[in-house]
C-alpha positions in Angstrom: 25.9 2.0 60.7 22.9 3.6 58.5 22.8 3.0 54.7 22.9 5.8 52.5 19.2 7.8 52.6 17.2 8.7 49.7 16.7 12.2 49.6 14.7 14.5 47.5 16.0 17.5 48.8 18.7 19.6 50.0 19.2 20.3 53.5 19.7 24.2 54.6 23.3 24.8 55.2 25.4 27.9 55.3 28.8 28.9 54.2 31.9 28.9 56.3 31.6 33.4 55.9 28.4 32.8 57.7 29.3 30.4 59.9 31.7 32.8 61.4 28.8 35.6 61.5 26.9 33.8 63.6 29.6 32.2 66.3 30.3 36.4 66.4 26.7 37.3 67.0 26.5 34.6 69.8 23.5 33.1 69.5 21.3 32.2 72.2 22.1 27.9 71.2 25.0 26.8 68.8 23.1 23.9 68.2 20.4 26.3 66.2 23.5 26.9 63.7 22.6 25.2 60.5 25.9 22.8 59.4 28.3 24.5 57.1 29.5 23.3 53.6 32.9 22.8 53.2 32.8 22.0 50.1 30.3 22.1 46.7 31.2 20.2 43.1 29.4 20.2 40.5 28.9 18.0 37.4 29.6 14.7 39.6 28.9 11.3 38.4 28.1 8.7 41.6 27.6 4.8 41.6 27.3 1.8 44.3 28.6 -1.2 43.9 26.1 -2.9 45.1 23.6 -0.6 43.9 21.3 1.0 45.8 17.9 0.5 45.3 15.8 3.4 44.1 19.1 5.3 43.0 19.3 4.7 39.2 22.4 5.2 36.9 20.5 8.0 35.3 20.1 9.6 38.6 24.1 9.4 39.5 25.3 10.4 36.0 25.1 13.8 36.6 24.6 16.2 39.8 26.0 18.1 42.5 28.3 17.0 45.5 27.8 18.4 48.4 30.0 18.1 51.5 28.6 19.1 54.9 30.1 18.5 57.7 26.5 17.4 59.4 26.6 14.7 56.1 27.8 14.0 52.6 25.2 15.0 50.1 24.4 14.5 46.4 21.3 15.7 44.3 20.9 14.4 40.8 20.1 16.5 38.0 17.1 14.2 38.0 15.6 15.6 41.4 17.0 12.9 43.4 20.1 12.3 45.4 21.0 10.6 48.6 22.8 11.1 51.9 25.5 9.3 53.9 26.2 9.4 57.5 30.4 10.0 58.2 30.7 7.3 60.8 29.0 4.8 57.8 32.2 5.6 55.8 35.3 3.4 56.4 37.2 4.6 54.1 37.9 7.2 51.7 40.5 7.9 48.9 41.5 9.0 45.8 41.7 6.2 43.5 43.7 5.8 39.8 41.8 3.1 38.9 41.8 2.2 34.8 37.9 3.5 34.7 39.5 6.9 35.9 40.0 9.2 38.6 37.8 9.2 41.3 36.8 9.2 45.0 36.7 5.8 46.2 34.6 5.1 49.4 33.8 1.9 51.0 30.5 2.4 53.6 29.9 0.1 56.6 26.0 -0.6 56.5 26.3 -3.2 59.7 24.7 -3.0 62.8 22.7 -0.5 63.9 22.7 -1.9 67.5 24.5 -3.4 69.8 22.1 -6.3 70.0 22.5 -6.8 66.3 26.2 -6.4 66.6 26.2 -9.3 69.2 24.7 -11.4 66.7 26.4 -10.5 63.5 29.9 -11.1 65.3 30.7 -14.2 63.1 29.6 -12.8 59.7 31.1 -10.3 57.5 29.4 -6.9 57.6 27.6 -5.9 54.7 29.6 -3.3 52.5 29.0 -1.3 49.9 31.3 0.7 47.3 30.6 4.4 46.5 32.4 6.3 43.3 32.1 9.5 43.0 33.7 10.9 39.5 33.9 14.9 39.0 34.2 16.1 35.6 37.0 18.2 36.3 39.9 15.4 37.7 41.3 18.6 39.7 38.4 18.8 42.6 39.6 15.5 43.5 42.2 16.6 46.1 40.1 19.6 47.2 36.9 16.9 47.9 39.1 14.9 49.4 40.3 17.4 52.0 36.7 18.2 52.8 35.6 14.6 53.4 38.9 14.1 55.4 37.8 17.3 57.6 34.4 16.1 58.2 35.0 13.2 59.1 36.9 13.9 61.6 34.4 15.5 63.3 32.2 12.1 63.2 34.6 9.5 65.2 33.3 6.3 65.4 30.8 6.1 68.2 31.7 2.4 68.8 36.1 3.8 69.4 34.4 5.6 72.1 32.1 3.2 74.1 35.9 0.8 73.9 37.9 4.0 75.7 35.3 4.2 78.0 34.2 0.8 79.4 35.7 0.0 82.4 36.9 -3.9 81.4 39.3 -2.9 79.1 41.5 -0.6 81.6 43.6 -3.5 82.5 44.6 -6.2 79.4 47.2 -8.9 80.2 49.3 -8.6 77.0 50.5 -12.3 77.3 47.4 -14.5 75.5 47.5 -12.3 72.5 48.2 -12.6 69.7 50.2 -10.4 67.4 50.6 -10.5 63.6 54.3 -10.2 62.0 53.8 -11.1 58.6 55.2 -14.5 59.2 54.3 -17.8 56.9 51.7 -19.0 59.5 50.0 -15.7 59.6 49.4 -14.9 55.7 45.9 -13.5 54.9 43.4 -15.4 53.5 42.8 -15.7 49.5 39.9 -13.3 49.9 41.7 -11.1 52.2 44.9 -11.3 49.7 42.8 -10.6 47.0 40.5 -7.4 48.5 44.5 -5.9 49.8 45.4 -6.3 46.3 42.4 -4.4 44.7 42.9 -1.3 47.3 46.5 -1.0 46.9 45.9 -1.0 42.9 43.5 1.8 43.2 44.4 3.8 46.1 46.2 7.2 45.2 48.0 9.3 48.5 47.4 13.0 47.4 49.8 14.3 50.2 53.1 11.8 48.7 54.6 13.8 46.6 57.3 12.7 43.9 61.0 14.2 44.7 63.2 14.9 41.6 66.9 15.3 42.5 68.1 18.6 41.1 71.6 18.1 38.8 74.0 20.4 38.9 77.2 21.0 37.1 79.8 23.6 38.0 82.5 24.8 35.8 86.1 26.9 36.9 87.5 29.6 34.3 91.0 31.3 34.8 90.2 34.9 35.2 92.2 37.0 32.3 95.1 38.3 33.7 95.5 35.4 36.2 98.3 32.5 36.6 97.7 29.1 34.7 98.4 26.5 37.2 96.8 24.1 35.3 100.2 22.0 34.6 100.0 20.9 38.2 96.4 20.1 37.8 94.5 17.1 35.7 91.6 16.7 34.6 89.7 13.4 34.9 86.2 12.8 32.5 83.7 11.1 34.7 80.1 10.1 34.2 77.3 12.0 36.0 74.2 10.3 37.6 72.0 11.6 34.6 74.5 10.1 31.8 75.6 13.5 31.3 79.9 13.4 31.3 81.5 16.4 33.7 84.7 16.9 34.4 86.4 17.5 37.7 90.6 18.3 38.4 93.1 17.1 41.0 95.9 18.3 42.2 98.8 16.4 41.9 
């Protein structure tokens, strides 16, 4: 996968309201059409972790995001920015972490290859952290969405050339092995460790928290109506909220 590219300026994209003029104008090739931006914040903070060299921390404390669904895209106030290629990020998610809300992205810069892929096959592939903080903690969900959408549209190319190579139609099930969380399959300390750190800063924007609803009901005799409450008594109970009601049996 490519590391993130230095950039010093903006690519030409159009809006989704222009997008859909030109699909309607058919144009002679849709290829011509320029990528559309599905989403723009402003006053964004980024860092790597690693850094990346020529990207300072005055360049990513302050600029514009910009997500395209060609690439993901930010410009410094400083006149620099970079740009990263979908299928380079792994993962994306909104994280809670004590430094603050954020986006937290982890980018596979590994093999470009296949030959290099061959020969990294025992090693770790490099990875690097991406932050991206905006100002306003509300465009989190919204960039979120966006990078979700685009990169969707930037599967893996390395999913694809598996489905389609022609040894792996038929796989004999029995020699493999399958992990069940057993004692003799635990991760490693490292792995333990980087499982830990992800489920401490990951946040699921579509989980949302359910509240049960309490509610009390109450019977009055209507005026003019018969008393029957000698054949009825009541019986104080507590309520799931601490809150005493009271029901009535018949005897």
């Amino acid at each position: 996968m490519a590391p993130p590219t230095l950039i010093t300026e903006i690519p030409h994209h159009i809006s989704p309201e222009e997008h859909k003029t030109f699909v309607a104008s058919t144009p002679a090739s849709f290829s011509d059409i320029p990528p559309v931006l599905q989403h723009k914040q402003e006053n964004v903070s980024a860092s790597f972790d690693p850094s990346l060299e020529g990207f300072t921390p005055e360049d990513g404390s302050s600029g514009t995001l910009y997500v395209l669904e060609s690439v993901l895209i930010f410009m410094s106030s400083t006149g620099r920015g970079f740009q990263v290629d979908y299928p380079s990020i792994t993962l994306h998610a909104i994280s809670r972490a004590e430094s603050g809300p954020s986006i937290y992205c982890q980018l596979d810069e590994g093999a470009t290859n296949q030959d290099e892929a061959e020969q990294n096959d025992d090693e770790d592939s490099p990875m690097r952290e991406l932050i991206l903080i905006p100002q306003d903690s509300v465009a989190l969900e919204p960039i979120f969405e966006a990078l979700s959408h685009c990169a969707s549209l930037h599967p893996d190319p390395a999913d694809a050339d598996d489905m389609d190579d022609d040894n792996d139609a038929f796989i004999d099930t029995n020699g493999l092995e399958t992990f069940d969380g057993d004692e003799d399959q635990e991760l490693s300390e490292v792995g333990r460790a980087a499982l830990a750190h992800l489920e401490s800063i990951i946040y699921n924007p579509f989980e949302k928290s359910t509240t049960p609803a309490t509610t009390t009901e109450s019977e009055e005799n209507e005026e003019g109506q018969p008393d029957n409450s000698k054949d009825e008594e009541e019986q104080p109970h507590n309520g799931a909220n601490g809150t005493t009601t009271t029901s009535k049996q018949t005897e």
